[in-house]
PAGU-609777 format. One record per residue (C-alpha): x, y, z; residue in one letter. Coordinates in Angstrom, 3 decimals, always signed. Example, Ala and Ser with C-alpha at 12.3 -4.5 7.8 and 13.67 -1.06 7.14 Angstrom:
% PAGU-609777
((+12.300,-4.500,+7.800),A),
((+13.670,-1.060,+7.140),S),
This chain:
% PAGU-609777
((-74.224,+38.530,+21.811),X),
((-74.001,+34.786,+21.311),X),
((-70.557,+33.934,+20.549),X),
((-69.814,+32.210,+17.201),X),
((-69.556,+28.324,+18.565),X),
((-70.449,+26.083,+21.139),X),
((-68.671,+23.344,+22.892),X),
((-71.074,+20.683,+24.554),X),
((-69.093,+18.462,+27.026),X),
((-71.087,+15.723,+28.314),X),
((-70.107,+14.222,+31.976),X),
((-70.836,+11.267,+34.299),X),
((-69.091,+9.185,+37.302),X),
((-65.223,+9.338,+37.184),X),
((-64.726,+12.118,+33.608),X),
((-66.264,+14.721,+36.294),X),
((-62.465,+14.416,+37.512),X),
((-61.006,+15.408,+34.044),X),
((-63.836,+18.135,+33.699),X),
((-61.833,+20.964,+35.066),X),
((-58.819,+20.710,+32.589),X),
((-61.484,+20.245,+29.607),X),
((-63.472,+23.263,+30.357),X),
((-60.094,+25.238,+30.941),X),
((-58.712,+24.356,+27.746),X),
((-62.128,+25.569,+26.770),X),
((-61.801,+29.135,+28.144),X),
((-58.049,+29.616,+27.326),X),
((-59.126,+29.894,+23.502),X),
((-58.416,+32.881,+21.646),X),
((-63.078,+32.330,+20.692),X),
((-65.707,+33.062,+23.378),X),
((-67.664,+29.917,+23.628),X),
((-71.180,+29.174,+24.317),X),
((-69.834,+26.535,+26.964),X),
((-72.498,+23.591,+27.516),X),
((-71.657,+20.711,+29.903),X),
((-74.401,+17.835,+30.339),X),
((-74.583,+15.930,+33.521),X),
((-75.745,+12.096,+32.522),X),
((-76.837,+11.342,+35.966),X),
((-73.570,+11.264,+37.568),X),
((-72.818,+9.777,+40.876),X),
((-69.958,+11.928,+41.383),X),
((-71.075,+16.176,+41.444),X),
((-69.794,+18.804,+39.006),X),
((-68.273,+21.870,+39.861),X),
((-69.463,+25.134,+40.139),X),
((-68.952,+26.121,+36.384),X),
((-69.537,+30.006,+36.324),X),
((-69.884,+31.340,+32.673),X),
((-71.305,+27.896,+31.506),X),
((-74.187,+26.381,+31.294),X),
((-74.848,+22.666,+33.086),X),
((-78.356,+20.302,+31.810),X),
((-79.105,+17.763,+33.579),X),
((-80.109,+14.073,+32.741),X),
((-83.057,+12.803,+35.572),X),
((-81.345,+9.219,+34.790),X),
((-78.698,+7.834,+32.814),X),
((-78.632,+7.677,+29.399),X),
((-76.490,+6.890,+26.804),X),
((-73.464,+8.687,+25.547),X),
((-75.182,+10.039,+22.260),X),
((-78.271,+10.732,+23.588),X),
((-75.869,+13.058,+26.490),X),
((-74.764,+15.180,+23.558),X),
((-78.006,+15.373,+21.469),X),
((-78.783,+16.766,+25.192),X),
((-76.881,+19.110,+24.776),X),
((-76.924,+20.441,+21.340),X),
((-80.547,+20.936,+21.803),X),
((-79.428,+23.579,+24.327),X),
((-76.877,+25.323,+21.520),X),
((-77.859,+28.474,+20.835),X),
((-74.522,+29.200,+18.507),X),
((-74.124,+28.810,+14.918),X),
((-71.535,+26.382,+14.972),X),
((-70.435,+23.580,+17.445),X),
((-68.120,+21.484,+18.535),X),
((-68.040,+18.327,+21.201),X),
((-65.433,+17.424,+23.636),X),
((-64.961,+14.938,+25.466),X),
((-64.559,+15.237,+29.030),X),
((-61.491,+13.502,+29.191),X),
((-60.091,+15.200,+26.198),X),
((-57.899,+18.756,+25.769),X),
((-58.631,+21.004,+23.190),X),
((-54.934,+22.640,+22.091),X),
((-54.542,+26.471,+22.650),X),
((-55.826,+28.316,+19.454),X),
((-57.886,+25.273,+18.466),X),
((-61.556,+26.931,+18.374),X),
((-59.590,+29.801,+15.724),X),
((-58.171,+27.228,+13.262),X),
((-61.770,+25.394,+13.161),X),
((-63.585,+28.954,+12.566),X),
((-61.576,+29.759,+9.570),X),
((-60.828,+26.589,+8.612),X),
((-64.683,+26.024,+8.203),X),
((-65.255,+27.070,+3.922),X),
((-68.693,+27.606,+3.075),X),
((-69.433,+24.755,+1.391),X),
((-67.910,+22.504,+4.215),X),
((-70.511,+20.293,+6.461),X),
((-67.522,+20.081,+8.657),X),
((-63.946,+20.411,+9.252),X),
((-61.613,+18.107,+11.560),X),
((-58.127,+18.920,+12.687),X),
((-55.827,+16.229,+13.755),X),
((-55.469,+14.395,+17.311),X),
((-52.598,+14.145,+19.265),X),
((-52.478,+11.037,+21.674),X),
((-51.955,+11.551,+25.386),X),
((-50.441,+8.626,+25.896),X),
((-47.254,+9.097,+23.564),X),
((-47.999,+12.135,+22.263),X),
((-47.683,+10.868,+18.651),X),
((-50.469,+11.336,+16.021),X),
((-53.527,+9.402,+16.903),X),
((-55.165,+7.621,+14.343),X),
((-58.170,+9.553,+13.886),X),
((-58.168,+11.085,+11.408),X),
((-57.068,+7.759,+9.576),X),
((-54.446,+8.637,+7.112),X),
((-56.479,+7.869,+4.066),X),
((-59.148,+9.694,+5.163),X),
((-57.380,+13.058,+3.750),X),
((-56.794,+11.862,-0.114),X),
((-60.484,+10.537,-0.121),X),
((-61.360,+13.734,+1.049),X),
((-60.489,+15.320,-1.893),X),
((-63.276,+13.226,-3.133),X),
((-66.696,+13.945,-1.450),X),
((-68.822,+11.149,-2.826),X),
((-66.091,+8.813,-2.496),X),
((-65.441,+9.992,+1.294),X),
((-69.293,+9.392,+2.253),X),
((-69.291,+5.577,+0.397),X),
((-65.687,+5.076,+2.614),X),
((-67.007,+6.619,+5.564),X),
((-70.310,+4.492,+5.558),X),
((-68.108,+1.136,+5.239),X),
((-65.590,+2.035,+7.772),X),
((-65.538,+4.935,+10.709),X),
((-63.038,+7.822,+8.903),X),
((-64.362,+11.228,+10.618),X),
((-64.231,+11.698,+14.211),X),
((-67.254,+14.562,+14.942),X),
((-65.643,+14.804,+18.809),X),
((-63.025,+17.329,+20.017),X),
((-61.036,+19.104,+17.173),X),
((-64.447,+18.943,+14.716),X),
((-66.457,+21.845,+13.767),X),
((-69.901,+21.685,+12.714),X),
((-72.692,+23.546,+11.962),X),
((-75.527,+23.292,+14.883),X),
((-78.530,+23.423,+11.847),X),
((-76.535,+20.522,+9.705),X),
((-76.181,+18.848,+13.016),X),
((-79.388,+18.772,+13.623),X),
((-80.716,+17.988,+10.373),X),
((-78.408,+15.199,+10.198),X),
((-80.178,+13.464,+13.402),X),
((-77.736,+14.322,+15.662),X),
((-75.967,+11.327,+17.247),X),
((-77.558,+7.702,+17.764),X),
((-78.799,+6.989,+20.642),X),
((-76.349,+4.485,+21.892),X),
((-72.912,+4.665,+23.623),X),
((-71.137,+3.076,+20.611),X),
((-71.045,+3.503,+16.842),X),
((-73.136,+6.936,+17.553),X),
((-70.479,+9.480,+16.620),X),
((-70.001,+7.248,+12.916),X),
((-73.593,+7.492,+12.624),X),
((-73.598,+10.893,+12.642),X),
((-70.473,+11.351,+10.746),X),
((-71.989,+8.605,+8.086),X),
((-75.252,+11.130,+7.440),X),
((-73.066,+14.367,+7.444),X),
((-70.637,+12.884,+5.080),X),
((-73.342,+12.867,+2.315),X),
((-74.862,+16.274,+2.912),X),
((-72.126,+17.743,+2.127),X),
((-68.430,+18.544,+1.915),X),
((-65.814,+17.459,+4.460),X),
((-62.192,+19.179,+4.921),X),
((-58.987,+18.093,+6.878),X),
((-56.079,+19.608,+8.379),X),
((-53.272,+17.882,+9.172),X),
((-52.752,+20.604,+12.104),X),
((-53.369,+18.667,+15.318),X),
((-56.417,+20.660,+17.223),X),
((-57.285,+18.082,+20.502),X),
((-55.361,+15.783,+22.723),X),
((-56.853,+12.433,+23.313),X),
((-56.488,+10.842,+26.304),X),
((-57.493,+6.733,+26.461),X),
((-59.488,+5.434,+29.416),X),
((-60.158,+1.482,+29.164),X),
((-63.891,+2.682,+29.545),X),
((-63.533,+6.079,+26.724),X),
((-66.095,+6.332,+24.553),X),
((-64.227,+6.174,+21.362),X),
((-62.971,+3.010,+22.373),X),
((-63.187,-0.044,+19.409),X),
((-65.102,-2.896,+20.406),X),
((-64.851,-6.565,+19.521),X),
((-66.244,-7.522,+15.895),X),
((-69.966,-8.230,+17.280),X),
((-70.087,-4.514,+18.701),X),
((-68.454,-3.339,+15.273),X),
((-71.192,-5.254,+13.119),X),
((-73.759,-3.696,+15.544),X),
((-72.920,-0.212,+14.714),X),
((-72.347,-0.794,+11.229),X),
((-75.777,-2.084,+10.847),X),
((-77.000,+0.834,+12.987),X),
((-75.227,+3.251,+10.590),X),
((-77.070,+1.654,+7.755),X),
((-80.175,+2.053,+9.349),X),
((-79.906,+5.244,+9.849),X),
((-78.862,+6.371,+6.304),X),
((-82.216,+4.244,+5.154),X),
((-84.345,+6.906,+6.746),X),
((-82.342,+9.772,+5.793),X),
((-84.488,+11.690,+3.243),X),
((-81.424,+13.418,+1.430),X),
((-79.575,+10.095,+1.186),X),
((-78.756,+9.772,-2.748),X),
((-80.829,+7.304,-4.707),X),
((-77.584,+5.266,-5.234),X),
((-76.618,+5.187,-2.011),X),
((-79.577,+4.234,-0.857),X),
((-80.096,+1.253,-3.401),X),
((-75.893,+0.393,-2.709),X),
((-76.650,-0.441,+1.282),X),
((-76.441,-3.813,+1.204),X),
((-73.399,-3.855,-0.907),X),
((-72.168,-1.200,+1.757),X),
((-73.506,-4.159,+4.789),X),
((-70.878,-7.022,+2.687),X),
((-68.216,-4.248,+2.750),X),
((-68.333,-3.540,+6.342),X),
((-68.480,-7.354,+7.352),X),
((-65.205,-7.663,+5.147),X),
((-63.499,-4.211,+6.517),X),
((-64.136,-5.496,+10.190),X),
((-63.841,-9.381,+9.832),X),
((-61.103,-9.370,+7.482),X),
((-59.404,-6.041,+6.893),X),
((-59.557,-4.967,+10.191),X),
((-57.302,-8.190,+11.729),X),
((-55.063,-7.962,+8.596),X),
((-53.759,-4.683,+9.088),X),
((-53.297,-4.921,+12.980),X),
((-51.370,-8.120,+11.554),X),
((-48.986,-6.335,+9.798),X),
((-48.756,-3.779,+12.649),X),
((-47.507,-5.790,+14.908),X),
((-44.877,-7.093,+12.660),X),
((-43.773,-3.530,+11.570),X),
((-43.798,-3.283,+15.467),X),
């Protein structure tokens, strides 16, 4: 029987090093999962990964178009991406199957960061009133990245799909996809952390300077232009939602990390 979700884990280079503790907090669940792991052309070679399966990339590509790589492979209802890198906490893959309401287009738990195993940011505090809110989360979440779709995020594999799956870049493709979701439907929180996050100067989550944060802001916009079940309004409100970003990154952004390093 094909169990109830997938995990897709894409791989490359150094993360096949962290591989082994992400695929075993994989299998310790309390869910069978449809395990997926996608070798980008790495210099370095897997494991043996018995019980999964492994697709391979002929040549590099980037990090979104490693996990639309994999979810083409998905033959489960419901998935869910990890990062290499990254540790899903035991009864994770439980909480995100019953946490997941009909109605939902997805449903995040919290992270935990490896580094000092506080609360990560993501997902950003505010994130979880606007929630309540479903139009209001989808204008937020196209001006400013609010829903991480890696690690302790359940979605389903059609809605995935149908959204576009991730960009085809190795930044600001996870908040395109999460953009697109956001307004095709519901999106829940739980403050119940699900996924530990561990930083790497190189991760993929990483924030970039302002230039690479513009880039993927206008490549977020882009792709809600030529989504076909993007709301009239939001479609006509894009480039009020272009001088929003430029103001959340150029001016919001520096502000607040202001004030957090005096609260520091």
């Amino acid at each position: 029987m094909t169990p109830p979700v997938a995990v897709v884990i894409p791989v490359w280079d150094s993360y096949v090093g962290f591989l082994g503790e992400a695929v075993a907090s994989v299998r310790e669940q309390d869910v069978e999962a449809e395990l997926i792991v996608v070798d980008n052309a790495s210099t370095e070679p897997l494991p043996e990964l018995p019980g999964g399966q492994v697709i391979r990339s002929p040549t590099r590509i980037s990090t979104g178009a490693a996990r639309n790589l994999g979810l083409a492979a998905v033959t489960a209802p419901l998935v869910v991406f990890l990062d290499a890198d990254d540790l899903l906490l035991p009864g994770t893959l439980a909480r995100l199957l019953a946490g997941l309401g009909d109605d939902d287009i997805a449903f995040a738990m919290a992270i935990v960061d490896g580094d000092t195993g506080g609360r990560h940011r993501a997902p950003r505090r505010v994130a979880y009133a606007l929630a309540r809110a479903p139009r209001l989360f989808a204008l937020a979440n196209t001006i400013w990245s609010l829903l991480p779709t890696q690690g302790a995020t359940i979605m389903r594999t059609a809605d995935v799909r149908a959204a576009g799956g991730y960009g085809d870049r190795s930044q600001g493709e996870d908040w395109a996809l999460a953009a697109t979701l956001a307004w095709h439907g519901r999106v829940r929180l739980a403050q119940e952390p699900g996924l530990v996050y561990r930083w790497r100067f190189d991760s993929p989550g990483r924030e970039g300077a302002d230039a690479d944060l513009l880039d993927n802001a206008r490549f977020v916009r882009d792709r809600l232009r030529r989504d076909p079940q993007l709301p009239a309004a939001a479609r006509s409100g894009l480039a009020l939602a272009a001088v929003l970003q430029w103001l959340a990154v150029v001016v919001v952004r520096p502000l607040v990390r202001g004030l957090r390093r005096l609260r520091d």
